[in-house]
BALOBA-1460 file (C-alpha; in Angstrom, 3 decimals):
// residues 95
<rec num="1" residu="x" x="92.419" y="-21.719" z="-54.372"/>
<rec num="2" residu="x" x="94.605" y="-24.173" z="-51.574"/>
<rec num="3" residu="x" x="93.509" y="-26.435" z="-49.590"/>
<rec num="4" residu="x" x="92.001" y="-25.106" z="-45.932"/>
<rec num="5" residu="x" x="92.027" y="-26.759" z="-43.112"/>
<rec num="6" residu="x" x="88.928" y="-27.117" z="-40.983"/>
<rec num="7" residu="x" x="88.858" y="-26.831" z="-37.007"/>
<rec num="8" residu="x" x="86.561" y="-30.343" z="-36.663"/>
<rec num="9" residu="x" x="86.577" y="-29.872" z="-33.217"/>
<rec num="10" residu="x" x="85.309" y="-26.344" z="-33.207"/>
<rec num="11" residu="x" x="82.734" y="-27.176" z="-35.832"/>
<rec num="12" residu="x" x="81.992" y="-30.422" z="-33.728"/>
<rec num="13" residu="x" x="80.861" y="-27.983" z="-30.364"/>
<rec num="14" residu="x" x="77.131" y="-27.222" z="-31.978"/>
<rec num="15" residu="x" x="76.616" y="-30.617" z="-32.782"/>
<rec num="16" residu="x" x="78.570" y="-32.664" z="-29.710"/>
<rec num="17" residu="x" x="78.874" y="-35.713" z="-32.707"/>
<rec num="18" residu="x" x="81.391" y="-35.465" z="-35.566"/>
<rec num="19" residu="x" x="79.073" y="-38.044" z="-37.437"/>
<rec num="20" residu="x" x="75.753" y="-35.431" z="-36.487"/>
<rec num="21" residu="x" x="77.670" y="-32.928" z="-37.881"/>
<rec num="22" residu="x" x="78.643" y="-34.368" z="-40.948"/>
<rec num="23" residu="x" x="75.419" y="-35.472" z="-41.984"/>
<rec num="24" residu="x" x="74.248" y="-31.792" z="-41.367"/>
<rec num="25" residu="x" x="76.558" y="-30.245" z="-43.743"/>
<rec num="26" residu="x" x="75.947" y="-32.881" z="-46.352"/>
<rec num="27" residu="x" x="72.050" y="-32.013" z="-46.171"/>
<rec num="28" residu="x" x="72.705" y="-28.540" z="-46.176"/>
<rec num="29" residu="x" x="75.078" y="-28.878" z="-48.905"/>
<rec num="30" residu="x" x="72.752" y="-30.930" z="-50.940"/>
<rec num="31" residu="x" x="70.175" y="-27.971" z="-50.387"/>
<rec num="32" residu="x" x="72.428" y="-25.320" z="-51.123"/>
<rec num="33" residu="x" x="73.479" y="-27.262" z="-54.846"/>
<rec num="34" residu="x" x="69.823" y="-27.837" z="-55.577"/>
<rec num="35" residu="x" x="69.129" y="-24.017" z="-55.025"/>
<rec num="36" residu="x" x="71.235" y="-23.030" z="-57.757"/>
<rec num="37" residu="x" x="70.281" y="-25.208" z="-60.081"/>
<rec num="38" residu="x" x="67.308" y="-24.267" z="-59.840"/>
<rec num="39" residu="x" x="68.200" y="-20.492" z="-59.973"/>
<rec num="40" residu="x" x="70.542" y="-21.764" z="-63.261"/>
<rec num="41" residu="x" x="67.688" y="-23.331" z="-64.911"/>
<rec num="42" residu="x" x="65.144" y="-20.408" z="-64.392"/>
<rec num="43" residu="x" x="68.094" y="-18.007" z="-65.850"/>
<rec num="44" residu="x" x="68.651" y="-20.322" z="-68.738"/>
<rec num="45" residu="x" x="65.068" y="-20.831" z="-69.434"/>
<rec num="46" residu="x" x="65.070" y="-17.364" z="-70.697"/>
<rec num="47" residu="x" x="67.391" y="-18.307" z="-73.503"/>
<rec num="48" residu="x" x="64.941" y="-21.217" z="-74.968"/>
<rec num="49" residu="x" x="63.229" y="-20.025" z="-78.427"/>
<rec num="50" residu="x" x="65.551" y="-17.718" z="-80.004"/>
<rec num="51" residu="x" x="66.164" y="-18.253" z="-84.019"/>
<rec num="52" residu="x" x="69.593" y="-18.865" z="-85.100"/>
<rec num="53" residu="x" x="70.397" y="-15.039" z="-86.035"/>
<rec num="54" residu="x" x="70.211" y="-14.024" z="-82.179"/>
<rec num="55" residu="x" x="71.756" y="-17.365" z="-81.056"/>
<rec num="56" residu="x" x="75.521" y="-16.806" z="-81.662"/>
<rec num="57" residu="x" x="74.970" y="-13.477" z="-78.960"/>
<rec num="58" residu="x" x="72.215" y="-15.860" z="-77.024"/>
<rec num="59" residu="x" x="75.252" y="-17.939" z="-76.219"/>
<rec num="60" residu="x" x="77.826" y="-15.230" z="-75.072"/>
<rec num="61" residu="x" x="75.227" y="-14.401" z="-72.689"/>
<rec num="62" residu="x" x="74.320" y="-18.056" z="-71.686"/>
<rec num="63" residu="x" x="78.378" y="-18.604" z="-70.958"/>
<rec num="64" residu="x" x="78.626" y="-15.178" z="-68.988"/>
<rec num="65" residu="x" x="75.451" y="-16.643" z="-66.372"/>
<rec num="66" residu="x" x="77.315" y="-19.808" z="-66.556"/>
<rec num="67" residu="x" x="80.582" y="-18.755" z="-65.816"/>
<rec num="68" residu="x" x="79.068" y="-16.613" z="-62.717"/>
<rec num="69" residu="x" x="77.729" y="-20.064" z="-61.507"/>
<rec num="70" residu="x" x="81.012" y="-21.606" z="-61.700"/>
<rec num="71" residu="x" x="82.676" y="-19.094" z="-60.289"/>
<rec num="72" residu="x" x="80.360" y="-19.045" z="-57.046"/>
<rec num="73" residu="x" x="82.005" y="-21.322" z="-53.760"/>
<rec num="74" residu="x" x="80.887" y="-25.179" z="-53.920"/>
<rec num="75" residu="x" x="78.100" y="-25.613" z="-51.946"/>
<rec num="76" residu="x" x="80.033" y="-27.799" z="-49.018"/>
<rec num="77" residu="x" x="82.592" y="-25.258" z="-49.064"/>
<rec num="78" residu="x" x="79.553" y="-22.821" z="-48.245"/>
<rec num="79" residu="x" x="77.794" y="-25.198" z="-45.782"/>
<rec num="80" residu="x" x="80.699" y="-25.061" z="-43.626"/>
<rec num="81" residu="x" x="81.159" y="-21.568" z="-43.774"/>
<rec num="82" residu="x" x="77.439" y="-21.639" z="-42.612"/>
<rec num="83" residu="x" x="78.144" y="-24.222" z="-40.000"/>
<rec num="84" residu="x" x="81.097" y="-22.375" z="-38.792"/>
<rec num="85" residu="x" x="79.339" y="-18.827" z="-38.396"/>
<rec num="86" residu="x" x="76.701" y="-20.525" z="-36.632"/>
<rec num="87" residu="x" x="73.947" y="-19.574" z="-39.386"/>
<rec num="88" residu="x" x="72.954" y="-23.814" z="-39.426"/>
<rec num="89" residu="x" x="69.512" y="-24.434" z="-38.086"/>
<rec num="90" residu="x" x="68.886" y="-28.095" z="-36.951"/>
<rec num="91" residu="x" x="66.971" y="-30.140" z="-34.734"/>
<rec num="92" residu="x" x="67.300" y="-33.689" z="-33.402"/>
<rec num="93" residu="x" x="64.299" y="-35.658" z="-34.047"/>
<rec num="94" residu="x" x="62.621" y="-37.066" z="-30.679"/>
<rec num="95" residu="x" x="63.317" y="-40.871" z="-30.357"/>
């Protein structure tokens, strides 16, 4: 996949603050990653226990959920996707 450019300034209109902005896609990115592994684990837990007879075809199916994973958008890549279709709830804390 190449390289896209990113329209900062049109991501920068919700936000008003490059820096804001930034700091809201890294959260949301960070959310996003600890998601799936979560979702990861709770697949893979499924594979814990088997005998060694079942675990040659245990681990075809434990690469095919990994490979899914892998294939899936990174998470910033996602977060700005979500930034940029204006699905990125936020609010400013009250100083």
């Amino acid at each position: 996949m190449g390289i896209k450019t990113l329209d900062i300034e049109r991501l920068n209109e919700a936000t008003g603050n490059i820096y804001e902005m930034i700091t809201i896609l890294s959260k949301r990115s960070r959310q996003i990653s600890a998601d799936e592994k979560i979702e990861l684990d709770e697949k893979l837990r499924y594979f814990e226990g088997y005998d060694d007879e079942e675990d040659l075809r245990m681990n075809e199916e434990q690469e095919k959920i990994c490979k899914i994973f892998e294939e899936r958008p990174h998470a910033t890549q996602r977060a700005v996707e979500e930034m940029e279709n204006d699905k990125i709830s936020y609010r400013r804390p009250e100083y």
